[in-house]
Each structure stands twice: as structure tokens, then as C-alpha cells.
N, C-alpha and C positions, 0 to 999 in steps of 0.2 A: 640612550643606553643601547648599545651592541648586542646583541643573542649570541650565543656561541651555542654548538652544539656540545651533550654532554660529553662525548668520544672524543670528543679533539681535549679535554682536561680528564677527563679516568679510561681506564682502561676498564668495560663492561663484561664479567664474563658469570654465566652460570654456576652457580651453586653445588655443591657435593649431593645433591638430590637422593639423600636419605630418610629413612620411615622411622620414628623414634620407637615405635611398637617390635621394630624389628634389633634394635641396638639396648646392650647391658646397661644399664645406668651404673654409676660409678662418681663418689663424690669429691673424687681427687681426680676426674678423669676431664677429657678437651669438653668445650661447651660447647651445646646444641641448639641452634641460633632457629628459628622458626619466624612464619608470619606474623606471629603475634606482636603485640602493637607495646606490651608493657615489659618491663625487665629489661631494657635493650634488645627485645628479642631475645633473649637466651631465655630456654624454656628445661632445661636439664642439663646437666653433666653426664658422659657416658664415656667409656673404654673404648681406647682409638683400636680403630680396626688397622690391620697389617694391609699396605695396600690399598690404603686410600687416602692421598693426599689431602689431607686439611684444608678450609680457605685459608687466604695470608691474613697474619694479622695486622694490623694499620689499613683494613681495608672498610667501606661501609658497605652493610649488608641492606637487603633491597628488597621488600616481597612485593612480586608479579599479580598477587591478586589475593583475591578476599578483602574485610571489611578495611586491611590495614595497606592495600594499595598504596605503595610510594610512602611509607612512611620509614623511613631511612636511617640508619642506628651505626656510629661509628663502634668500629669491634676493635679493641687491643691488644688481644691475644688471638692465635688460631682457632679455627670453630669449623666443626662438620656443620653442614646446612640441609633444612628441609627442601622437601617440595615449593619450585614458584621463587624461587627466592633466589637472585642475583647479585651480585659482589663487587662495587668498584673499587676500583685501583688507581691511586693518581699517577699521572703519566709522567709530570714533574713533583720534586719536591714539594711537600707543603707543612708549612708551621702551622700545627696546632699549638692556642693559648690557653 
């Protein structure tokens, strides 16, 4: 079996590194994706701020640390993100079943 690096199939980037203490909850509003390890990560719903690009969705969300290190949660929709928490992007198409 081959290793490939993860960068050569997603594209890795940072998180929207927002404080949920600091953002409106809202329960028709975008989902707030955190390191938390249960819910898919989504820990709230809150009101999109004007000027601040969402993650994409189809993308997997990724937290840098704490107890849920590397535990990886495919997101469907766009999502503001916590602190520590990184986003891949596939570089080529891919079939989800």
C-alpha cells in the first residue's frame, strides 16, 4: 500500500476562527461547527455575520486539538468554525455514497 500525502487529495485550509460567546444564536441561522467530537461538530446555530465568508460546504471539518484531535466530520452545508479547527477540500471530485 502507497502513503500519499493528505495535500496532494484536499485542499487544507483554516477555519473561520470565531468565539461562539461572541456570536447571536439564531435557529434558522448558518451552523457553528466546533471541536467537539458529538453532533458532527455542530454545536449551535447563529446569524451570519456580514463579511465573513462561511466554510464551503462539501467540505470536512477537522479540530487541531483538544480531546477530539483529528476526529473528522463531513459538513453539507456552510458553517462558521471555532478556534483550532481546519477544513478540507477535495482537490478532485469525489462520490460520496
Amino acid at each position: 500500500m502507497k502513503l500519499v500525502r493528505l495535500d496532494s487529495i484536499f485542499q487544507v485550509s483554516y477555519g473561520t476562527d470565531l468565539e461562539l460567546n461572541k456570536l447571536e444564536l439564531s435557529d434558522d441561522g448558518i451552523r457553528f461547527v466546533s471541536r467537539n467530537r458529538n453532533s458532527n461538530g455542530i454545536v449551535a446555530h447563529v446569524k451570519r455575520l456580514e463579511g465573513v465568508k462561511p466554510n464551503p460546504a462539501n467540505s470536512i471539518s477537522v479540530p487541531l486539538g483538544s480531546s477530539s484531535v483529528l476526529y473528522a466530520h463531513y459538513q453539507d452545508k456552510e458553517y462558521y468554525s471555532g478556534r483550532d479547527l481546519a477544513y478540507l477540500t477535495p482537490l478532485k471530485n469525489i462520490k460520496l455514497n
